[in-house]
N, C-alpha and C positions, 0 to 999 in steps of 0.2 A: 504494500500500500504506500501511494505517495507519500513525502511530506505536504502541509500545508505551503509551504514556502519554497517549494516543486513546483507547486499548482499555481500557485498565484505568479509567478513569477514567468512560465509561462503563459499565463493569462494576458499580461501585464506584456509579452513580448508580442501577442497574435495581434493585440490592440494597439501597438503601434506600429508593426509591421503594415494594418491595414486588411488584413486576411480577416476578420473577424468582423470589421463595420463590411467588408463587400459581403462576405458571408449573410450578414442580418439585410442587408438594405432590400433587396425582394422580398423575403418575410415582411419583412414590419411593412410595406409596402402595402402586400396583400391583405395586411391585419388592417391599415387603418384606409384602404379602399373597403373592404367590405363591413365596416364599420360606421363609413361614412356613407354608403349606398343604404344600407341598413334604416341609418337617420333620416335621408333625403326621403325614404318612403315610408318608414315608419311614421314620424311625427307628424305629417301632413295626415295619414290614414285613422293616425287616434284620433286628431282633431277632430275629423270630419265623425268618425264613432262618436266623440262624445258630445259633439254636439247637435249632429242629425236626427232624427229619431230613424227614418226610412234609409238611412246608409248604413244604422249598425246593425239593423236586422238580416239584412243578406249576409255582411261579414262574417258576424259574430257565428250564424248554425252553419253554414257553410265551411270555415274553416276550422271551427272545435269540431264537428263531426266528422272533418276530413283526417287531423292530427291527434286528438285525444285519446284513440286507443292504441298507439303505439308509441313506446320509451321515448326519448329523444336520443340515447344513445343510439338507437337503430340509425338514425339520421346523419351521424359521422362517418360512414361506409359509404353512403351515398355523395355527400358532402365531396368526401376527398374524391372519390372517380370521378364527379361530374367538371371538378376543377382540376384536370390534368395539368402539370408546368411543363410548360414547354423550354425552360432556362437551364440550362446544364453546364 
């Protein structure tokens, strides 16, 4: 088992080598694109839930009856296939 001051010191060499911000910057990329697509339709769709009465009624039986009886862990297998990376 390493030392702690193995680790860090390597850590400390990937990060200013620069291997480790290229490594992250797709990641984090894709974390706050679909973070940020997420809100762009999220927040506009509560609104109009919460304050329509005839727009939350289709949403709300529509998609509880579509996703409610399946885990959301199921939904990670699907998740990752349908966003293949094309970045190598």
């Amino acid at each position: 088992m390493p030392r702690i001051s193995v680790i860090a010191a390597l850590l400390a060499k990937s990060i200013d080598g620069g291997a480790m911000l290229q490594a992250m910057l797709p990641t984090l990329g894709r974390i706050f694109a679909g973070f940020g697509l997420a809100v762009i339709v999220a927040v506009p769709v509560g609104l109009l839930m919460g304050s329509i009465r005839w727009f939350y009624r289709p949403c709300s039986s529509r998609s509880q009856s579509f996703i409610s009886p399946d885990p959301s862990s199921a939904y990670i297998p699907v998740a990752i296939l349908s966003s293949a990376s094309t970045t190598r």
